[in-house]
Structures are given as structure tokens and as C-alpha cells.
C-alpha positions in Angstrom: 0.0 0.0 0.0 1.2 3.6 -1.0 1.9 5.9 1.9 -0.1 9.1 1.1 0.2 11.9 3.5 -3.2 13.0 5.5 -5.1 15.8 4.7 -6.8 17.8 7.4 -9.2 21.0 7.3 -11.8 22.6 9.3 -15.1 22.5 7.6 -19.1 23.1 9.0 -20.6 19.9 9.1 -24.5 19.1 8.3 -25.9 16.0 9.0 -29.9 15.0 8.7 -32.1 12.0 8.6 -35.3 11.2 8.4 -37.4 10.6 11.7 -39.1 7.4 11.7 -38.0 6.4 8.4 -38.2 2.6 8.9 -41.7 3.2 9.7 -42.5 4.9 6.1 -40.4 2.6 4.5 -42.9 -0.2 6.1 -45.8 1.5 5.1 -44.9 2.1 1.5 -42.1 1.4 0.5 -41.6 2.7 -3.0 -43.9 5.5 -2.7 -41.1 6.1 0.6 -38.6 6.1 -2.1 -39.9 8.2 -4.8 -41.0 10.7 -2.0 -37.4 10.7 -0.3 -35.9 11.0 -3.8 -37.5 14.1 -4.6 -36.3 15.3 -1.1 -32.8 14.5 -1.7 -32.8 16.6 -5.0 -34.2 19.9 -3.2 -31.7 19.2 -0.8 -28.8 19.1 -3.0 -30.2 22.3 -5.1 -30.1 24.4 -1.8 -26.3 22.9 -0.6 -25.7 23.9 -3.9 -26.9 27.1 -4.0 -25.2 27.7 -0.4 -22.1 27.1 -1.9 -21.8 23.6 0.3 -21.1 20.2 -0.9 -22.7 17.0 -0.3 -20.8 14.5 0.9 -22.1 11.1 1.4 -26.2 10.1 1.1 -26.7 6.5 2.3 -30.0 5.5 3.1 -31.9 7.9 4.4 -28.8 10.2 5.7 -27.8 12.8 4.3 -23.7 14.4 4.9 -22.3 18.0 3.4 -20.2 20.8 4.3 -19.9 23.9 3.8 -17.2 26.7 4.5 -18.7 28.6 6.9 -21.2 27.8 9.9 -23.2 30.4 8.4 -23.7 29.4 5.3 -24.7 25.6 6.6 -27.2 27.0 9.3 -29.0 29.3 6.9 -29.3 26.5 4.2 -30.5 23.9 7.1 -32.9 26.5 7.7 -34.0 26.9 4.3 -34.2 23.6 3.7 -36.8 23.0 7.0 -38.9 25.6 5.4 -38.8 24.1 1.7 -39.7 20.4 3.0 -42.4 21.8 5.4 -44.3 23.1 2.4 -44.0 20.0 0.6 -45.2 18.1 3.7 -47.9 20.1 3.9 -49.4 18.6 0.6 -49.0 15.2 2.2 -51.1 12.7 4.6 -49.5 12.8 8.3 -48.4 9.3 7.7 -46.6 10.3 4.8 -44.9 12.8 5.9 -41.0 12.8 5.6 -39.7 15.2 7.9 -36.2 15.4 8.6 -33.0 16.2 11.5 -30.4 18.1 11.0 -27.2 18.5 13.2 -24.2 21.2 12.0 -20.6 20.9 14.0 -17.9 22.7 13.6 -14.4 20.7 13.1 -11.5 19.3 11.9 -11.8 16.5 9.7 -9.2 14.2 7.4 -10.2 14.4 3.8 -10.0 11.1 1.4 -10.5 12.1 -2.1 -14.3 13.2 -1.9 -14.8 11.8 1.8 -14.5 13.3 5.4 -14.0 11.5 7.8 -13.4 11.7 12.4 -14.5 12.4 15.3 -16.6 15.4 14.1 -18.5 14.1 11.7 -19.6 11.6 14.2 -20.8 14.8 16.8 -22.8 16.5 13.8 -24.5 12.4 13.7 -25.0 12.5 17.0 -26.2 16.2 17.7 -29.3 15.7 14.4 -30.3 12.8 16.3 -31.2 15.1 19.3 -33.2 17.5 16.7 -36.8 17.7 16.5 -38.6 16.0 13.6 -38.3 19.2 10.7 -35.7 21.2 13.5 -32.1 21.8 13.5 -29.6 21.7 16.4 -26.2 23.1 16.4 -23.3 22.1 18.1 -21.4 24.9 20.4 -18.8 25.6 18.6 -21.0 26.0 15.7 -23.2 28.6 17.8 -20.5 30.7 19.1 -19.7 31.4 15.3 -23.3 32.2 14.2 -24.7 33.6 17.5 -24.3 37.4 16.6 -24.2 36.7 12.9 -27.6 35.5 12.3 -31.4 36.3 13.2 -32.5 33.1 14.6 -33.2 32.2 18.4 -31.5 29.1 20.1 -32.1 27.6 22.8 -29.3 26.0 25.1 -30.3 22.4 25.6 -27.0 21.7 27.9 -24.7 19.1 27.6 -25.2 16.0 26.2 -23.6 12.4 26.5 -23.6 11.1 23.1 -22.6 7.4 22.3 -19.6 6.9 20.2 -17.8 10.4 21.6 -16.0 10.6 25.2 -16.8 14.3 26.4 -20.4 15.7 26.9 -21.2 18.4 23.7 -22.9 21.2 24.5 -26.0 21.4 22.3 -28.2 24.3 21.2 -31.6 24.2 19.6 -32.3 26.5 16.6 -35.5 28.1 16.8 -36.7 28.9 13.3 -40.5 30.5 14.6 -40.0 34.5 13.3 -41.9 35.4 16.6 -38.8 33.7 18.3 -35.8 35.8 16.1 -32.9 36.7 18.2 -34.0 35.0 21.4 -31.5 33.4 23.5 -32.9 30.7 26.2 -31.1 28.9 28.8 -32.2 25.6 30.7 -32.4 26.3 34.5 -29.9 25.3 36.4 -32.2 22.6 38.2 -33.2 21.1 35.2 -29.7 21.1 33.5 -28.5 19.6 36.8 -31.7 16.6 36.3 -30.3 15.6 33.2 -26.6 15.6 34.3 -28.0 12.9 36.9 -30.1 11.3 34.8 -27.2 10.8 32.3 -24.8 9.5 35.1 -27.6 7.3 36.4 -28.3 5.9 32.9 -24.2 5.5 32.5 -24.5 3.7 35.9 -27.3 1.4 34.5 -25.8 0.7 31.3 -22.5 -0.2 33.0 -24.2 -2.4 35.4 -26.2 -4.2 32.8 -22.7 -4.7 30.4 -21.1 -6.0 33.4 -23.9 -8.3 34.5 -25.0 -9.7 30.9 -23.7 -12.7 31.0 -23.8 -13.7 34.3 -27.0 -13.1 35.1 -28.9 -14.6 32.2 -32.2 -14.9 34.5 -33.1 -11.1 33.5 -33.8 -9.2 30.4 -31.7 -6.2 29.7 -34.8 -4.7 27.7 -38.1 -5.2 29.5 -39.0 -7.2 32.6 -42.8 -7.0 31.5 -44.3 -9.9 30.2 -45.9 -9.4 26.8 -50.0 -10.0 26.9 -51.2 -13.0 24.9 -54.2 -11.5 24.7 -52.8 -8.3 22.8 -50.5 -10.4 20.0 -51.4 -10.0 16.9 -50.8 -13.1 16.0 -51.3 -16.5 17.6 -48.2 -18.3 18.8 -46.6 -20.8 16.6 -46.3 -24.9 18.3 -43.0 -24.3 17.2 -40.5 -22.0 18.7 -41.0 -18.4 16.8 -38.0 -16.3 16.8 -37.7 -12.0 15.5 -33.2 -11.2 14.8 -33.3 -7.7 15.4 -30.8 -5.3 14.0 -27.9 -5.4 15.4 -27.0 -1.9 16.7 -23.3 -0.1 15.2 -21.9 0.6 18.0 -18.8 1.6 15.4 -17.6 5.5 15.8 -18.1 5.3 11.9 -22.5 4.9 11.1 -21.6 4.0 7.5 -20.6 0.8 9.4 -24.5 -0.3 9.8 -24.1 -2.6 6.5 -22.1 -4.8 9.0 -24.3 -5.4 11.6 -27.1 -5.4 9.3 -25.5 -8.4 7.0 -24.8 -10.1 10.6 -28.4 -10.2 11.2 -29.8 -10.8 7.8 -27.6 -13.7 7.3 -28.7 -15.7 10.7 -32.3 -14.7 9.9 -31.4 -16.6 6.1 -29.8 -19.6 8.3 -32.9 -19.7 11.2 -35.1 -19.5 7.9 -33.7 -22.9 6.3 -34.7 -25.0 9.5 -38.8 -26.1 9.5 -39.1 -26.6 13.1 -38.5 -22.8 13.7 -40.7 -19.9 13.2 -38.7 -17.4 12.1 -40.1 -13.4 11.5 -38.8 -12.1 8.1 -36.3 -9.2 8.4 -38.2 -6.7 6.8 -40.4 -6.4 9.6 -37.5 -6.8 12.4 -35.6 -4.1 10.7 -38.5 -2.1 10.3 -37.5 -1.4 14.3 -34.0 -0.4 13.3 -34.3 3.6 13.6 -37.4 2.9 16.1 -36.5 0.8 19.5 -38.9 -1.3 20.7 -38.8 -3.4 23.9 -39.1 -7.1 23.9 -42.9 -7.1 24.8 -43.6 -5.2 21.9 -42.0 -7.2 19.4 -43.6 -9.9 20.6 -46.7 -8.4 20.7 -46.6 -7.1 17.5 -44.9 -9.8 15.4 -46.8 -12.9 17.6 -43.3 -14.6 18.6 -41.7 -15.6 21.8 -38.1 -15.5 21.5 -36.1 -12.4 20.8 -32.5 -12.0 19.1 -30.8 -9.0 19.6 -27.0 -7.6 19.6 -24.7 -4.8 19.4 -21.4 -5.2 17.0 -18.4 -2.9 16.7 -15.8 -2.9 14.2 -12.4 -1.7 14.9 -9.3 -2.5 12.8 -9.4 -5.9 11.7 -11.4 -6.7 14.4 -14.9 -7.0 15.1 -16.7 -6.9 18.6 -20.2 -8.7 18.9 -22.3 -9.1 22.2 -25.7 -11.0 21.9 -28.7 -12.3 24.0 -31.2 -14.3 23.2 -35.2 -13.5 25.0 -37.7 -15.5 26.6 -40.2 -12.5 25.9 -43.3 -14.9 27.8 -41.0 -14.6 31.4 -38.6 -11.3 30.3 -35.7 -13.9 30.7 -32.6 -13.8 29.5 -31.7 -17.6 28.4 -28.5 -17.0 26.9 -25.9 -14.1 26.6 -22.3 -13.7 25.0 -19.9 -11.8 24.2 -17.2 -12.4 20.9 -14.1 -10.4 20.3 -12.5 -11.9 17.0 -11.0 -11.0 13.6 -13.2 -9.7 10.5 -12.7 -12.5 9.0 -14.1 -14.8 11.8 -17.3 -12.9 10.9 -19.1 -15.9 8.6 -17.7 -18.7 11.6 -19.5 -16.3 14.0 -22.9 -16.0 12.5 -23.3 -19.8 12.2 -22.1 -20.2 15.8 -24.9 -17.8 17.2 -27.7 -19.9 14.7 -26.0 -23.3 16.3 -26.2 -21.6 19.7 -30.3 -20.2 18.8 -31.3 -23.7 18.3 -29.3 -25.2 20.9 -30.8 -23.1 23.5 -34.5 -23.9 21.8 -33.9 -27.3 22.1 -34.2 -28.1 18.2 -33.0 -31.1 16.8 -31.8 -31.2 13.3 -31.0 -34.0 10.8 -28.0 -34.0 8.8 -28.9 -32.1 5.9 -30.4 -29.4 7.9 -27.3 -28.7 9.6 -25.5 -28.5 6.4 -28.1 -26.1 4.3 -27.5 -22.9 6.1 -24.3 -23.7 5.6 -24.1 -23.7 2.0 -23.8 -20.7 -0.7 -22.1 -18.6 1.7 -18.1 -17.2 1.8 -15.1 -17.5 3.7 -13.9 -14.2 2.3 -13.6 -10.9 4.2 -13.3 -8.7 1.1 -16.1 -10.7 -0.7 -18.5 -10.4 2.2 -17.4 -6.7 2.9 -18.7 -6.5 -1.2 -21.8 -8.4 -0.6 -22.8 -6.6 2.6 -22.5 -3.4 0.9 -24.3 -4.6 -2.1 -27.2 -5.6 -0.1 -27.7 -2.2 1.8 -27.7 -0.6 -1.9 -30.3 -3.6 -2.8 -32.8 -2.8 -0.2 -33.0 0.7 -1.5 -34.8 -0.1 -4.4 -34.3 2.3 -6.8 -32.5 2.4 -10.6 -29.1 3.8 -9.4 -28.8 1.7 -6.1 -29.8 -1.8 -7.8 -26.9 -0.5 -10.3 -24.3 0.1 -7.6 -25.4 -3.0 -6.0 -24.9 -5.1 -9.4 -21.4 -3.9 -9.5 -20.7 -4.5 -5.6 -22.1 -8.2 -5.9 -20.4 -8.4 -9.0 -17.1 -7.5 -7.1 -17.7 -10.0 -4.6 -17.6 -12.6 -6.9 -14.7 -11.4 -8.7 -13.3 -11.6 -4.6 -15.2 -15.2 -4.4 -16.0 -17.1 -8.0 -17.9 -19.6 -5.5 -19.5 -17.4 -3.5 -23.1 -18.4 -4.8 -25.3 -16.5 -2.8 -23.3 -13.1 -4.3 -24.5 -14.6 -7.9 -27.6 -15.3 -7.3 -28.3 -11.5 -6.2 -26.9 -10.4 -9.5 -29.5 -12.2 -10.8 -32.2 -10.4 -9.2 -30.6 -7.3 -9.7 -30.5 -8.2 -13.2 -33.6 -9.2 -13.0 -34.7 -5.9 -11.9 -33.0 -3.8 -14.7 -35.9 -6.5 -17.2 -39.0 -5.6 -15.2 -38.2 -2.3 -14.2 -36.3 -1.2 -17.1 -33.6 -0.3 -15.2 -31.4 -0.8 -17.6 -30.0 -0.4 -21.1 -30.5 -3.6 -22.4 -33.4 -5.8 -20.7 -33.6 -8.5 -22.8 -29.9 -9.2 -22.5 -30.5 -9.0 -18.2 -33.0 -11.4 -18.4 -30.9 -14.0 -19.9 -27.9 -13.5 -17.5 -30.2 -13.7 -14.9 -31.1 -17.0 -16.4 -27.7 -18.2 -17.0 -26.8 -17.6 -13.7 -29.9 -19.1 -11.4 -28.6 -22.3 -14.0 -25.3 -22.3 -12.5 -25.7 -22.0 -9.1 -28.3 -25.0 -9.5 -25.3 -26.6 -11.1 -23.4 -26.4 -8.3 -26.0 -26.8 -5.4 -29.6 -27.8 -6.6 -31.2 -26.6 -3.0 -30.2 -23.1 -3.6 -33.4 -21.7 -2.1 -33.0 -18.1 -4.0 -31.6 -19.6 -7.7 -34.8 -21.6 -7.3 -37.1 -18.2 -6.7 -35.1 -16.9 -9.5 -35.7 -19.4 -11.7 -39.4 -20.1 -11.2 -39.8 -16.0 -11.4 -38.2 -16.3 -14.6 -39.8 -18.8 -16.0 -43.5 -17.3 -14.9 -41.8 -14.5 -17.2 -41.7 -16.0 -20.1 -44.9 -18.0 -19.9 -43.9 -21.7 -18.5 -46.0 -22.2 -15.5 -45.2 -25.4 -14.9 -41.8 -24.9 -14.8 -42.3 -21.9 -12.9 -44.1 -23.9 -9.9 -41.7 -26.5 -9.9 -38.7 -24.3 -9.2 -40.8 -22.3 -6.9 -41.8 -25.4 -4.6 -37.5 -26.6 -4.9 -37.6 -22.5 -3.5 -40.0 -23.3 -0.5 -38.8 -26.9 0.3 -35.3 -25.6 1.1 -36.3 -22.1 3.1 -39.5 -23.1 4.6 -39.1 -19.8 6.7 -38.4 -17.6 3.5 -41.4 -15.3 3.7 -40.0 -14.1 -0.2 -39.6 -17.5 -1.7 -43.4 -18.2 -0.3 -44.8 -15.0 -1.5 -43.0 -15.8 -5.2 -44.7 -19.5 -5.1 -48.0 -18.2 -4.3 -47.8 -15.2 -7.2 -47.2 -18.4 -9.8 -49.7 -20.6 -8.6 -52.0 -17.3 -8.8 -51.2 -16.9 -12.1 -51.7 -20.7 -12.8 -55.6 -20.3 -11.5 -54.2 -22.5 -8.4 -56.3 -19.7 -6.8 -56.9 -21.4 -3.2 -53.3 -23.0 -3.1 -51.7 -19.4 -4.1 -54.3 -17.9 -1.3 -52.7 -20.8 1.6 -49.2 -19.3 0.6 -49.2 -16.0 0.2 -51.3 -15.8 4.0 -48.1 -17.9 5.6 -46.2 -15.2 3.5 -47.8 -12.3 5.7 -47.7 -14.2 8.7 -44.0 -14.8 8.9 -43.3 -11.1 8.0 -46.5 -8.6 9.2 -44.4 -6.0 8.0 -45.1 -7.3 4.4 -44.2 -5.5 1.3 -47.0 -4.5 -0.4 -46.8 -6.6 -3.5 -48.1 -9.6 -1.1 -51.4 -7.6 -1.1 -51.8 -7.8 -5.0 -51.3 -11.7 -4.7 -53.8 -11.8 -1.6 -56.7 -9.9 -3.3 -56.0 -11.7 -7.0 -56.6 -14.7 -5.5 -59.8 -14.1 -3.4 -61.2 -12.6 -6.7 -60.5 -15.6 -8.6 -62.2 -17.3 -5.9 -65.5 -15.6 -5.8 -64.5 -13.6 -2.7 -64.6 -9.8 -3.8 -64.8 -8.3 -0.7 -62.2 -9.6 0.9 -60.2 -9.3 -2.9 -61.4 -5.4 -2.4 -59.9 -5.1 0.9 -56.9 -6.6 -0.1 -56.8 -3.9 -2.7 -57.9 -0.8 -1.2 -55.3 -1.7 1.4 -52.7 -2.2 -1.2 -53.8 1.0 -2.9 -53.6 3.4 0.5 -50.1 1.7 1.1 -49.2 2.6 -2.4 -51.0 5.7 -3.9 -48.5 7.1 -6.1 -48.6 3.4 -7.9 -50.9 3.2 -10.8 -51.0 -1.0 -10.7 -53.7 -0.9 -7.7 -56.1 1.3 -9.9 -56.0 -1.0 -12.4 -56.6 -4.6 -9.9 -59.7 -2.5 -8.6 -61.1 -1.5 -11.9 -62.0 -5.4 -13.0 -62.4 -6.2 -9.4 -65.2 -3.6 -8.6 -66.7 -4.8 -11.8 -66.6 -8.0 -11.2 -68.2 -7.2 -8.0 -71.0 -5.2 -9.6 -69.3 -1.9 -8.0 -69.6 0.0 -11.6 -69.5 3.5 -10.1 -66.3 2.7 -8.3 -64.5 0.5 -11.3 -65.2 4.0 -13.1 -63.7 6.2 -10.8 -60.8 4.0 -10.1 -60.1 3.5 -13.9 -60.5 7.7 -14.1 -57.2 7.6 -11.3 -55.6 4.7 -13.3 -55.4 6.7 -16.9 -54.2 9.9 -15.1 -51.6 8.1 -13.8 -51.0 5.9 -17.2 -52.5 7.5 -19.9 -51.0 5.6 -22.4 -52.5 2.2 -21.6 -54.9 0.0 -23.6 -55.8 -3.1 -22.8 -54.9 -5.1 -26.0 -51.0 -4.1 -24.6 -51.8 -5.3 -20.9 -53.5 -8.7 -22.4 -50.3 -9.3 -23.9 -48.7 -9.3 -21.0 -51.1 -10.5 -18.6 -49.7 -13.6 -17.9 -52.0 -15.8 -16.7 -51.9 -19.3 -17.7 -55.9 -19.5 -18.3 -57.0 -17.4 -21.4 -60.6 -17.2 -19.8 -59.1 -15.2 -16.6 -57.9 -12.3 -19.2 -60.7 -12.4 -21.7 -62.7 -12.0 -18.1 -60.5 -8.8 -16.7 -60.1 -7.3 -20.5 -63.9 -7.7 -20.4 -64.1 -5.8 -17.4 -61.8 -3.1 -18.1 -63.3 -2.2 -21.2 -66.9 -1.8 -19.0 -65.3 0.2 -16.8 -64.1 2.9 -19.3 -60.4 1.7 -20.2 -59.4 2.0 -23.6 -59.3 -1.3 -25.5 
């Protein structure tokens, strides 16, 4: 490696995030996207205009910096007001509002990166903001405080994680009727919160130190969830939710880690029939919004609770975990691991070994070797894959291109590395249904080539299967297509995706009450669904005969997803069908605003379902409701 030397400069820092972000993202997830994309843009255009910079954008974060404190506070403030109007045109459970935190300090510059200790204060200091507020850090206030017409309001010091010494934090007050006001905590309440922190420091140090040697108590709620308030009823089996695990890192671009951690037990746990095990989109739908144990469990109807904390420092990663009786609040197991990066992939199947140890499973053989199989021994190829995956999850054009060429690297880093190849091919297959990219034709036949490959190599590859069947659904073979999905389902019994993908086929086959079986044990194993499950839930109560609850499923689809045209168009033939003319009218009004370019001699074509009397029926339909033929 070339020694390079270090470049160091004092810049204003602005870091912001959205508040409750998980939350939206669970709601809706690509109106979420499209909404936070739109965001982002006016959010660049005013950095821009400021004469700042943006930095970094992962996620839902945002990172710039500007030359001066001024300039950064006055843009911050001007983007509050800019987002509050466009709020304003929203429901209240669409709303995206967002923190922002500005420090002041010196930071070590890698090409077009900043990095130290005080971009991790401006991190810590937005968390601490209001939802749509801004607080400063006060160094940042001492070089605005007579330079600018806002009010603050001191907010005393605060212990943030990650960062030794207290900061002093000020709140900005943006209300005009509040310009130039200066207001100080009391001295009685400043001194409550210094207590409480030492008290809470005193707790926390108490708990670390007692984790694993008093495994009789919960470290996250003693309270016994209510059966009577689960949504769910429990599983015979023992049900299990991984949580996230928090980055306790000083870096937060480290989350990928801890997130990749979790995912991959969750893919493990989900491999093994005689557990129940909750999907991660709805355990990471907690990530940005602690819960305690009894809430989980009430919510997701499961008993045991995974949870950890990881830190990466070096070449070295740091893990603790405990493992939940949520029923009694007990702790049944608790550990802590201090080993090298590349220990990470011996580490997650040691925690899944020590899950169903504790839970008293038994497994055969071939179980114990599945969860196994498809993953890598390599640091750098994991590092690739875990990256790729936090891009993945995003689900836009640009990210499922950055995460095609970070799996892609992965492979290069690991040719055998199967579960890496088998993402390219659903980022692949993305770029075909999407359009994502230049040439879908040619995407849809890698992702082809590859799904044959990995199958090749290990024909119980749950996700080549999914892959496969999806593809072959595609292109019109429905019997191949439920073959490969059932090879999907028989090797991740737990794979809430892999269900949801069989039932969509058989839906499309006219398997109608099969599809309906599946894609309910979809939804059960992750109520935090995405909303595509609710297309295949109301499609197959209509071809059933059930319209209202094929309606419902609808409607519910459509409120999760009203920028979307595609639940317009399900209600139109579905309020026919139902005799609901008026409303299959006024839905196909909505539809044509939002795609006024469709017939249905172009959607027939692409229908794809296996029974021409099922389209002839919906053109049918369409065409009575007003669409253009």
C-alpha cells in the first residue's frame, strides 16, 4: 500500500435523517422512495446554492459541508422551510420530515470523503433534533450567535454514544416570533439531566457487566408481553424475530455490518422447519425505532427475541448477543465475541447453532448443512456483498446499479461465492421488469444463465430456485415456474420471499386457493409485508369468488401505495366483477391519469396468466369500466 500523507481541514458539518424512516419505508415502500428521492434533489439544489457540498447520502442520511457555519445553518434552515411546504401537501403518515445537526471541526479528507471524530458529533447532535428542527453544536453557535437572526435555545450538555466528552447542544428556533432569542435551561433542570445521564451510565455499565452472568433477566423489559394483545397467535414451534444489530462503530456508514450479521442468521434460522422465524423486513422495520421485547412480541406474535450490538475496529470485530424469553422477560443466553473480521461468517453460524441449541431443536443431517451452503469465507467478498445488499434494499435504478457492480465484485473476490451470484440475478432481474437498464432482454438471460449455474453447483439453492421459477412465470412456462418455486419453498421453509414468489405463480396458474394458503403464511411470517403480497392476496380471493375480501386486499394495497398506478388497475376489473360499476369507473379515471398511455390489448399481452378465460374476463371488465381497448 502507498503511503499518502493526510489531509486535514476545518469544515461546518450538516448531517440530517429522516425521523421514523423505517416506519414509512414499512408503510410504502416505494412510494417512501420516490418521495425521499424528490427530497434528496431539493436538498442538493439548496447545498448547492449555499455554496456547500454534499458528501455522502446512504440511506436515508444525508452528509455535506460547507465553508462557513453560516452558510450551513441558513441553508439547514431553508431547507426545514422548503420540506415543510411539501409536507404540507401530504397525509400525516406520509410525511417525511427530517433532523439536521451542523458541528464545527477538523476533519481528514480522502478524495471526496470526510471522515473523524466530528462528523460523528454532527451524527449525533441531528439525532437530538426535533422532527423538521435543526440543532447546532457549540462551537458551531458561538460562530453564528451574533451573525444571524435566529433564536436558540441551550439544551446543555449532552452524553452522546460513540464520543467521550459531553457536547454542549443548542436548539435553533426557526418560529419568526422567536428571532434573536437566546434561552437557557435552569440550572435545576440542567443539573436533572446531568443525573439522569450519570444514572443511565451507571445502569448501562451495570447491565454490560452483569450480561452474561445473570442470564435470569432481560436487559430490555421485565414486563411480560399479553397474549391477549399479540397480533398473532403463537406458533407450536419455537418463533423467533433477529433484530438489527446496533453499530456501535464511531463510523454509522458501518451499519451494512451489523445489518449483514443479522440478515444472514435470519437466512440460516429460515432454512430450518421446526422454527418460526419473522422475516427481516419487519425486524428491521424497528432499526431507527427501538422497541422493547414485549412489543416485538406483541406485535410480530413470537416468543423468542435475538438481539445484539457489534463494533468494528481494525481488523477486528466486537459482537455481544442475548437471546429473549419475551413470555417470562428472561434472559436464556448471553455472549460476548471479540474476534478477527474474517471470523465474521464462523460467527454467524455459531450464534444460529447456539439459537437452536438453547431452543432445544434437533436437526437431521442435511439441515445442519443447508445454512451452511452458498455462503463465503472471504472478508473482502463479504465486505462486497454486505455493501451490495444495503444498496439492494433501497430499491431504486441507481442503487440496484451500484449493488450489481458490488455483488459483482464479490464474486470477482469469491467465483464460488453463490449467494453473491444469485443476487446479480435479481438485480438483473430488476433492470428486465423495471427497465432499469440499457438492455433488458440481454438481463433477463444472464439472470437466467446464472440461477442455471448456481443450480449446477447446489440444486437446494433456495434463492436460484425463486429466481428461476420467477423467470420462467416470465416467459410464460407455469409449470416450470411452480416447480422451481416449490425446490424454492422446500429448502427455506421460513423464506417469507420465496413463499410469497410461489403463491404469485400458482395465482397466475388459477391455483387460486393454493396461491391464497401461501401467500397468508407469506404475511404471517413477515407482518411488515411489502406490499406486493397484497396484490397476490386480493388476485386470488377474486379468482375465488371472494370480492370483498379481494377489495380489501386492494384498497389496502392501494392506501399503502397511492402514487402506484397498478392498484387502480386490480380494482377496476375487481369492482366490476363485484358489480361496483360507479367505483370500477372512478378507479379507472385515477388509473389513466396516472398511465394515460395504456390499452388493454397491450396489458393482455402481458397478462400472464396461464388461463386465457381469466384475461378475456379482466379485458372484459376493463373495457366496461371505461379503459381503452
Amino acid at each position: 500500500m502507498t503511503d499518502y500523507p493526510i489531509k486535514r481541514r476545518l469544515t461546518a458539518i450538516l448531517s440530517a435523517d429522516v425521523k421514523g424512516y423505517s416506519r414509512l419505508m414499512g408503510a410504502d415502500e416505494v412510494g417512501t422512495v420516490q418521495r425521499l428521492s424528490r427530497f434528496r434533489e431539493i436538498m442538493t439544489d439548496m447545498i448547492a446554492r449555499q455554496d456547500g457540498r454534499v458528501v455522502d447520502s446512504p440511506g436515508d442520511n444525508l452528509l455535506a459541508e460547507f465553508g462557513s457555519v453560516v452558510a450551513a445553518l441558513e441553508c439547514a434552515a431553508k431547507i426545514q422551510r422548503s420540506l415543510e411546504t411539501e409536507n404540507a401537501q401530504l397525509s400525516d403518515d406520509r410525511k417525511m420530515q427530517f433532523r439536521i445537526g451542523i458541528n464545527l471541526g477538523e476533519v481528514i479528507e480522502d478524495g471526496q470523503r470526510i471522515y473523524g471524530d466530528s462528523v460523528n458529533v454532527a451524527a449525533r447532535i441531528e439525532e437530538l433534533a426535533d422532527p423538521g428542527g435543526i440543532c447546532i453544536a457549540r462551537n458551531a453557535y458561538d460562530q453564528v450567535k451574533n451573525r444571524v437572526s435566529f433564536g436558540f435555545e441551550y439544551l446543555g450538555e449532552r452524553t452522546v454514544k460513540n464520543i467521550v466528552e459531553p457536547v454542549r447542544i443548542y436548539k435553533v428556533l426557526l418560529d419568526p416570533d422567536r428571532s434573536g432569542m437566546r434561552i437557557k435551561t435552569s440550572r435545576i433542570h440542567r443539573d436533572k439531566k446531568r443525573l439522569g445521564a450519570a444514572v443511565a451510565v451507571i445502569l448501562l455499565l451495570a447491565i454490560a457487566l452483569g450480561w452474561k452472568f445473570y442470564a435470569g433477566r432481560s436487559s430490555i423489559d421485565p414486563e411480560k408481553p399479553s397474549i391477549e394483545k399479540t397480533a398473532f397467535h403463537l406458533p407450536k414451534v419455537p418463533s423467533v424475530a433477529v433484530m438489527p444489530f446496533e453499530n456501535l462503530s464511531a463510523d454509522p456508514n458501518q451499519d451494512y455490518l451489523g445489518d449483514g450479521l443479522a440478515e444472514n442468521i435470519i437466512t440460516n434460522l429460515s432454512k430450518i422447519p421446526s422454527i418460526f422465524v419473522i422475516a427481516r423486513r419487519s425486524t428491521f422495520a424497528y432499526k431507527h425505532n427501538p422497541a422493547t421485547a414485549r412489543q416485538v412480541s406483541e406485535d410480530l406474535g413470537v416468543r423468542y427475541i435475538l438481539e445484539g450490538s457489534l463494533q468494528k475496529s481494525g481488523d477486528r470485530v466486537r459482537l455481544n448477543t442475548q437471546l429473549i424469553d419475551a413470555l417470562s422477560g428472561r434472559t436464556l443466553w448471553a455472549d460476548g465475541y471479540d474476534r478477527k473480521l474474517t471470523d465474521i461468517f464462523q460467527l454467524q453460524d455459531e450464534i444460529t447453532q447456539k439459537v437452536i441449541t438453547v431452543l432445544e431443536v434437533k436437526l437431521t443431517e442435511g439441515e445442519q448443512a443447508r445454512y451452511r451452503r452458498g455462503q463465503t469465507k472471504n472478508p473482502e467478498a463479504y465486505d462486497s456483498y454486505a455493501r451490495g445488499l444495503d444498496h439492494y434494499r433501497r430499491f431504486t435504478a441507481q442503487d440496484n446499479q451500484q449493488a450489481l457492480r458490488l455483488f459483482e465484485k464479490a464474486v470477482e473476490q469469491d467465483p464460488n461465492f453463490l449467494h453473491a451470484k444469485a443476487d446479480i440475478g435479481w438485480a438483473e432481474q430488476n433492470n428486465w421488469r423495471f427497465r432499469w437498464g440499457d438492455e433488458p432482454k440481454r438481463s433477463l438471460t444472464r439472470a437466467q444463465d446464472l440461477a442455471v449455474e448456481i443450480l449446477d453447483a447446489d440444486e437446494g439453492h433456495s434463492t436460484a430456485n425463486a429466481l428461476l421459477g420467477t423467470i420462467f412465470r416470465y416467459k410464460g412456462d407455469i409449470e416450470k415456474a411452480i416447480t422451481y418455486g416449490k425446490k424454492s419453498v422446500e429448502t427455506e421453509s421460513n423464506g417469507s420471499d420465496v413463499i410469497a414468489t410461489l403463491a404469485t405463480t400458482l395465482m397466475y396458474a388459477g391455483r387460486a386457493s393454493q396461491s391464497l394458503d401461501l401467500i397468508q403464511r407469506a404475511m404471517r411470517l413477515s407482518p411488515k409485508h411489502p406490499d406486493w403480497f397484497l396484490f397476490t392476496l386480493g388476485s386470488a380471493h377474486r379468482q375465488l369468488g371472494n370480492y370483498q375480501e379481494a377489495i380489501a386486499a386492494h384498497e389496502s394495497w392501494q392506501n399503502a401505495s397511492p402514487d402506484s398506478p397498478n392498484p387502480y388497475l386490480t380494482l377496476v376489473y375487481t369492482y366490476t366483477l363485484a358489480g361496483r360499476s360507479d367505483d370500477a369507473r372512478n378507479a379507472a379515471e385515477e388509473f389513466l391519469r396516472k398511465r394515460p398511455n395504456f390499452s388493454v390489448n397491450k396489458w393482455e399481452k402481458r397478462a400472464g396468466y396461464a388461463d386465457p378465460s381469466e384475461v378475456s374476463r379482466a379485458s372484459r371488465a376493463m373495457i366496461d369500466a371505461g379503459l381503452p381497448k
